[in-house]
N, C-alpha and C positions, 0 to 999 in steps of 0.2 A: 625244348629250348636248344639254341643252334648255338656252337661253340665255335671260336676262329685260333686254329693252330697258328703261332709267330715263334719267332726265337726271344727269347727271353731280354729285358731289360734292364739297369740297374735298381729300377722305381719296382720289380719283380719281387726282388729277393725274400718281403717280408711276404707276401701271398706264396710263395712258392714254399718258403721255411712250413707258413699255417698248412698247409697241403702235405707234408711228409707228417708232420705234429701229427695230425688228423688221421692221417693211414697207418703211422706206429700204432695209435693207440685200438685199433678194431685189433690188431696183431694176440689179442688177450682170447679172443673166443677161438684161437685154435692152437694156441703157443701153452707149451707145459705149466698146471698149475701151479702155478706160486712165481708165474714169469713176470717180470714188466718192461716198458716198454723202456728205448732208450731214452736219456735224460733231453728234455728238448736242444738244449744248448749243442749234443750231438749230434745235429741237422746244420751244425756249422759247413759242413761239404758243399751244401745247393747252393754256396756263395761262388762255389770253384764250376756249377755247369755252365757259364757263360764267356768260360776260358776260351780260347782261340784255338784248343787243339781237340772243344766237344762240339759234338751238334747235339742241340739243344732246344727241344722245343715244346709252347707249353700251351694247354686248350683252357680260352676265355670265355667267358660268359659274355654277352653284351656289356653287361654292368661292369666291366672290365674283372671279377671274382677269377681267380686260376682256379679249375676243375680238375687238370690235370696236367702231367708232365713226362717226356721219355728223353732221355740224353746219352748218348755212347761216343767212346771214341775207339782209337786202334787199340786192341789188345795187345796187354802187358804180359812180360813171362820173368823170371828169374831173377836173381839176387841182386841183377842191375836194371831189372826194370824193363828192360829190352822190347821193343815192339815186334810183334808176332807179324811176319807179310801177310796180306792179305784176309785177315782175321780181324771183324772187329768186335768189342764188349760193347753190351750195354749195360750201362752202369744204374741205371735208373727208371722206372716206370711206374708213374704215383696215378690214379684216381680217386678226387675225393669218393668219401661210402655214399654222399647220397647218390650220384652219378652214376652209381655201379651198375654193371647188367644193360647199358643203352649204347654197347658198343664202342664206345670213347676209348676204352685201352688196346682195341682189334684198331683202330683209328691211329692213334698214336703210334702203336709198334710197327702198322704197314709202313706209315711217314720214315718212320727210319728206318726200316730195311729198303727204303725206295732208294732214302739218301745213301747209305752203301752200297747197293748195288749202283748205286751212279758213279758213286767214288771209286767202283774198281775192288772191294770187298768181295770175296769167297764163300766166307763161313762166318756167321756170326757167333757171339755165346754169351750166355749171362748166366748170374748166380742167382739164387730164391731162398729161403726158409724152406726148410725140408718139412714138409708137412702143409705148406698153406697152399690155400685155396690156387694162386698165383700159378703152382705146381698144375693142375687141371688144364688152367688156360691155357699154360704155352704147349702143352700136350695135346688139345685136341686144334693147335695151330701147326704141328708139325716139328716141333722144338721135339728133340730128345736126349732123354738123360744121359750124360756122361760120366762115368767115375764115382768113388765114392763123395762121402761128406767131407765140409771144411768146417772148422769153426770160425763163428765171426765175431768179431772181440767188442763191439759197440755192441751189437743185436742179441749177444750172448745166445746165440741160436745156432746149430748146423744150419750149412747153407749146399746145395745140390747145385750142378752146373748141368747146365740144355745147351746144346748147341745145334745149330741147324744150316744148313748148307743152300749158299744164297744161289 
């Protein structure tokens, strides 16, 4: 079934929220026993990828279903926040489980390393759960590990950063 990438809409938010719901919760078959997933309510963020300073884009089904989503913007640094030149994050990169394995997330991530490198972007870089699957994909894309772990205070999980050079 054929999916059509767009930028997100207001009428979105609740398929887009069901979409991060959905992928926290697979988070259990590879996240430390006795983990759980975060509380759905903190999927409050996917209200903020349709801001004016992310690109944001999300893969539909015909039936108009969201399947998936990737959104980044400039990379942030230090205790005011500061945008990093030429560096952008990705802050985001959902496919629903049944979707998985048909390409849809190699789909989504070209889309926006396109849009950066159009924008004049360098280096990209994103964070992951240190341990999931996630870790594999962006590794045999070219992504590499930088640094150690971070804690991240919703996902209660270490999280690794990849960065890759556009």
């Amino acid at each position: 079934m054929s999916v059509e990438l767009r930028p997100p809409s207001a009428g979105d938010i609740g398929g887009m929220f069901a979409l991060v719901v959905a992928c926290d919760e697979t988070w259990r078959e590879w996240a430390p026993d006795g983990w759980e997933p975060p509380a759905p309510e903190s999927a409050r963020w996917v209200r903020e990828l349709g801001a004016a300073d992310r690109w944001t884009r999300i893969a539909c089904e015909p039936d108009r279903r969201i399947v998936g989503l990737v959104s980044w913007g400039a990379a942030r640094s230090g205790p005011e926040w500061r945008t990093v030149p030429g560096v952008a994050h990705v802050g985001a990169l959902f496919v629903h489980p049944e979707r998985w394995r048909r390409g849809l997330a190699a789909r989504l991530l070209d889309a926006a390393l396109e849009a950066m490198r159009a924008e004049g972007y360098r280096r990209a870089e994103l964070n992951t759960p240190e341990g999931a699957p996630a870790e594999r994909f962006y590794s045999a894309r070219g992504w590499e590990r930088e640094g150690g772990t971070a804690w991240h205070e919703v996902t209660r999980l270490a999280t690794v950063r990849y960065v890759l050079e556009l």
